[in-house]
N, C-alpha and C positions, 0 to 999 in steps of 0.2 A: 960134664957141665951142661946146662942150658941151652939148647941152639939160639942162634944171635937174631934180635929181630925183623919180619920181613921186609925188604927191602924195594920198592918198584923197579924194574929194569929202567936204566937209561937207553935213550937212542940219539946216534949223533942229526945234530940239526940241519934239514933239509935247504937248500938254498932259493925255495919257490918263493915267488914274489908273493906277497896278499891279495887277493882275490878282490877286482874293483868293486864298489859300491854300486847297485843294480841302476840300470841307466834304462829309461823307457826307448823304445826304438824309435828311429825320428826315420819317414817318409818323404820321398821326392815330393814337390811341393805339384798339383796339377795344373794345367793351362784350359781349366774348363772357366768360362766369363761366371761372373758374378750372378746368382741371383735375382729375378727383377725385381724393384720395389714393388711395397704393397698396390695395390687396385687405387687408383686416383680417379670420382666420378669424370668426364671431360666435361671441358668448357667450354663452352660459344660465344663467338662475338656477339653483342648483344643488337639485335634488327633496330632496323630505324622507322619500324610502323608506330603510325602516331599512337596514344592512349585510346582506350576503348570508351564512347561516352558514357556520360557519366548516365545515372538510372534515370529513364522519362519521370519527367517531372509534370503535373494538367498545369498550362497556364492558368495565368491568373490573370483577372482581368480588372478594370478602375470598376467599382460600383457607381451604375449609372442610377438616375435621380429620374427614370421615369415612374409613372402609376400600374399598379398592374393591369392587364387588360382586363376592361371590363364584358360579367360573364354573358352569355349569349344573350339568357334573359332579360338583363339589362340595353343588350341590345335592341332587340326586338323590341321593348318599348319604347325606344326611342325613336325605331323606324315605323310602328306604329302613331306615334304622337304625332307624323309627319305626313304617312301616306294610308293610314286607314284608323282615323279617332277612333270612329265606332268601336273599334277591337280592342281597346285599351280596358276596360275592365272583364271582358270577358277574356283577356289572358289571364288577367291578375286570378280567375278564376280554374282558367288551367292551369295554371301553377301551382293553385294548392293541390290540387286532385295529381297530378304528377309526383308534388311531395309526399303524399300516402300512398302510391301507390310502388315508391322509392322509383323511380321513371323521372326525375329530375333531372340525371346525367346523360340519360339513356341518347344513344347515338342509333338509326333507324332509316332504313326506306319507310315510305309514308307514301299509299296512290288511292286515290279514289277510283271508284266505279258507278258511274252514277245511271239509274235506269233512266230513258227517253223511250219508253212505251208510250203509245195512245193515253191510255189510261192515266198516267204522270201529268197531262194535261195542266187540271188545276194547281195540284203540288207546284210546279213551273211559274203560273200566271198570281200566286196569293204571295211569292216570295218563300214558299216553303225551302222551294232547293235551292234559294240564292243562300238562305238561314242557316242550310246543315254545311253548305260549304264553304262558310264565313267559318265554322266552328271547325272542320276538319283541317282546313288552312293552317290552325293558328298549332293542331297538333303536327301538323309538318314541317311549319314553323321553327317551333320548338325542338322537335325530335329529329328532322330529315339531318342527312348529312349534309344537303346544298340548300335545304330552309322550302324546297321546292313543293309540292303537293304534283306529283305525276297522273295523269287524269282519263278516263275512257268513258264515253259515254256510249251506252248500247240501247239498241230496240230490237227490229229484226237482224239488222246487222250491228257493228261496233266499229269505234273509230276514234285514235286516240288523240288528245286534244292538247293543245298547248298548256305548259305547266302552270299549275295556279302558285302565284306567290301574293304577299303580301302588299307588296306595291300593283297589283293585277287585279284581286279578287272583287275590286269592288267595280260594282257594271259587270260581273266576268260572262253574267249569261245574258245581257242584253247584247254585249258584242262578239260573244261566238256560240251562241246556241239560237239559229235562225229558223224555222220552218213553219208550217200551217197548224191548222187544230188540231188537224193529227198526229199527221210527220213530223215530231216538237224540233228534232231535227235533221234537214235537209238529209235526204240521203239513207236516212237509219230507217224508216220504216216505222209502222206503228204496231207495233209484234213485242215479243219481249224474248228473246232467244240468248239465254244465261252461258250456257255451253262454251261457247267460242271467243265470248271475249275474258273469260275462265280462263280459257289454254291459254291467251295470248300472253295473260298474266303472269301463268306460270312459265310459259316460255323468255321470258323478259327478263324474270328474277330467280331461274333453277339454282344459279349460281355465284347470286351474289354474298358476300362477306360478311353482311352485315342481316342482321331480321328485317323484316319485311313484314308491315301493317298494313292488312288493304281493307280498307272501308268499304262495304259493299252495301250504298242504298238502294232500293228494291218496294214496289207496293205490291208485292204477290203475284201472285198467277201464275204461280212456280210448276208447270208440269213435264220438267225434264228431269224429275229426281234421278232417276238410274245416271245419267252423265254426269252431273253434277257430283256426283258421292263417285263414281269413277276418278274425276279430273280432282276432287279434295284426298281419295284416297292417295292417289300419284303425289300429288302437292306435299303429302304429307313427311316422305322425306326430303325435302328443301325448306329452307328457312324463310317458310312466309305462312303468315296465320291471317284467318277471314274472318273479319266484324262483321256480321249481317245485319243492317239493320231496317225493319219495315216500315214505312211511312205511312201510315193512315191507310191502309189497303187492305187482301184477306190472301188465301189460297196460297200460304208459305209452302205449304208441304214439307219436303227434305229438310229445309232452315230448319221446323221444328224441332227437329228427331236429330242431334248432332251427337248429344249427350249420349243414346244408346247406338249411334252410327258404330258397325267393326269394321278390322280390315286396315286402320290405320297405326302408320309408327306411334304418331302422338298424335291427339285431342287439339287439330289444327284450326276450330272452327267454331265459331259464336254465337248467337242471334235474340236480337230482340227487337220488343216491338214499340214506335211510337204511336199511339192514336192520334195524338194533336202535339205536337214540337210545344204549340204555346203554351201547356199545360204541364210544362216539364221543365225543372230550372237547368240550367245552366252546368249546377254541380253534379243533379243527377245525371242529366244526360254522360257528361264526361266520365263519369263514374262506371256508369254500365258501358260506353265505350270502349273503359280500358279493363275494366275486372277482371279478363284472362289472360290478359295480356303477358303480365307480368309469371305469372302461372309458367304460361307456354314458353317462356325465355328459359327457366330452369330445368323444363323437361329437354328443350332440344339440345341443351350443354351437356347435363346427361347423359342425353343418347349419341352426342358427339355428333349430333348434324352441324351446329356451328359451335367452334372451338372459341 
C-alpha cells in the first residue's frame, strides 16, 4: 500500500515567558543647570540731562518804520548846500563822470600833491590852484573813505598839510599857504624837487587796503626823470596810481613818456596837460582825470596787488 502522508514532527511546549515589547533605555536624569536664555540687549536707567536745544533758529525782529539812509551823494549835497554853495553843481557834474566811468560806488584813498615852486607864483595868485583844489575835494569827497583830501605841498622841500575837506576848502590857501614871491610857501623853498615827496607818498600808503588816487599838479621843470621812474617803478607794486597833471607850464619830461615807461608790474601812471583851467569844462577835465583810473583797478585785481 501507499506510505501515509507527511507529517511535521511535534515538540513539547516550552515554558518560556514572551519576550517583552522593546522598551528604549531610560538615563539618570543630570544635575547640569539649565541653559541660559537667549541674549537680551541690557537696559539703562534712563539720565536725567535736560533735552538738547532745539535747532538755532536767526531772530526775528518788529519791522521798524525808518527811511533808508540816505546815499553818500545825497549826502554831500547837503553838506555842500550848507558849507561850500559854490560846489553844488560842480558835484552834480562829478557825478555824472563817476557814473560812466562805473566809479560811483568806488570806495578810495584820494591825496593831493600840489607844486609850491617859484614858478607856481601866478597859478597861486589868479586862483588857479585854489580852482583845481575845489575840484579834486569834491573827488575825495565822493570817493575817500573819511570824505578827506590828504594833502602835501612841495618845492625844494615838502610838507604835508592839514586835510582838505569840504567844510575847509574854501579860503584853504589863503589860510595855510603863507610865504613871499617866491617861497609861495614858508619854508619849502622855491625849487621844485619831485623825488621826496614821491617816497613820502608811497611810504604813507605801501600798505593800504584800499586804492589809492594821488593827484599830482605840477607846471614842469621836471629834471629828476631817472628817480622819478625809480620811485613809480617801486610804487608800482602797492596800490596807488599817479594823475599827473600840468598847469599852464612846460619841461614835463618823464610825465610824458609813461606809456612807453618798462620795468613796471602795472601801468601805475597818468599825465596830462592843462594850458588854461578856464578853457576846459568841468566834464572834461574830470574825465581826463579819471580815464585810467578805472583801467588800473582791474589790472591790480588781476595781478592780486589788492584782493
Amino acid at each position: 500500500p501507499p506510505p501515509p502522508a507527511y507529517q511535521s514532527p511535534t515538540y513539547p511546549q516550552n515554558n518560556y515567558p514572551p519576550p517583552p515589547a522593546y522598551q528604549s533605555p531610560t538615563y539618570p536624569q543630570n544635575n547640569y543647570p539649565p541653559p541660559p536664555p537667549a541674549y537680551q540687549p541690557p537696559t539703562y536707567p534712563q539720565n536725567n540731562y535736560p533735552p538738547p536745544p532745539p535747532a538755532y533758529q536767526s531772530p526775528t525782529y518788529p519791522q521798524n518804520n525808518y527811511p533808508p539812509p540816505p546815499s553818500k551823494a545825497v549826502s554831500l549835497e547837503k553838506r555842500l548846500e550848507k558849507e561850500a554853495p559854490h560846489l553844488v553843481n560842480l558835484s552834480k557834474t562829478l557825478g555824472v563822470t563817476l557814473e560812466k566811468k562805473g566809479l560811483q560806488h568806488m570806495v578810495a584813498k584820494v591825496a593831493l600833491v600840489m607844486d609850491a615852486s617859484g614858478s607856481m607864483s601866478s597859478a597861486y595868485k589868479k586862483g588857479v590852484v585854489q580852482a583845481i583844489m575845489d575840484r579834486v575835494t569834491l573827488v575825495a569827497a565822493r570817493m575817500d573813505d573819511d570824505g578827506s583830501l590828504e594833502t602835501w605841498f612841495y618845492g625844494s622841500k615838502h610838507r604835508r598839510f592839514p586835510d582838505i575837506t569840504v567844510g575847509n576848502i574854501s579860503g584853504y590857501i589863503t589860510h595855510n599857504v603863507k610865504g613871499g614871491a617866491l617861497e609861495i610857501v614858508k619854508g619849502l623853498g622855491a625849487g621844485n624837487n619831485e623825488p621826496p615827496v614821491m617816497q613820502e607818498v608811497v611810504n604813507t600808503y605801501w600798505q593800504s587796503n584800499l586804492p589809492v588816487l594821488v593827484i599830482f599838479i605840477t607846471d614842469g621843470g621836471i629834471s629828476q626823470g631817472q628817480e622819478i621812474k625809480k620811485i613809480l617803478m617801486e610804487a608800482s607794486r602797492y596800490p596807488i596810481f599817479w594823475q599827473f597833471v600840468g598847469v599852464a607850464g612846460s619841461s614835463y619830461g618823464v610825465l610824458k613818456h609813461f606809456d612807453t615807461m618798462q620795468g613796471r608790474v602795472v601801468d601805475n601812471a597818468n599825465f596830462f596837460q592843462v594850458d588854461d583851467l578856464a578853457r576846459i569844462s568841468d566834464s572834461e577835465l574830470y574825465d581826463r582825470m579819471l580815464n585810467e583810473f578805472p583801467g588800473w583797478l582791474l589790472e591790480i585785481k588781476s595781478k592780486g596787488i589788492l584782493l
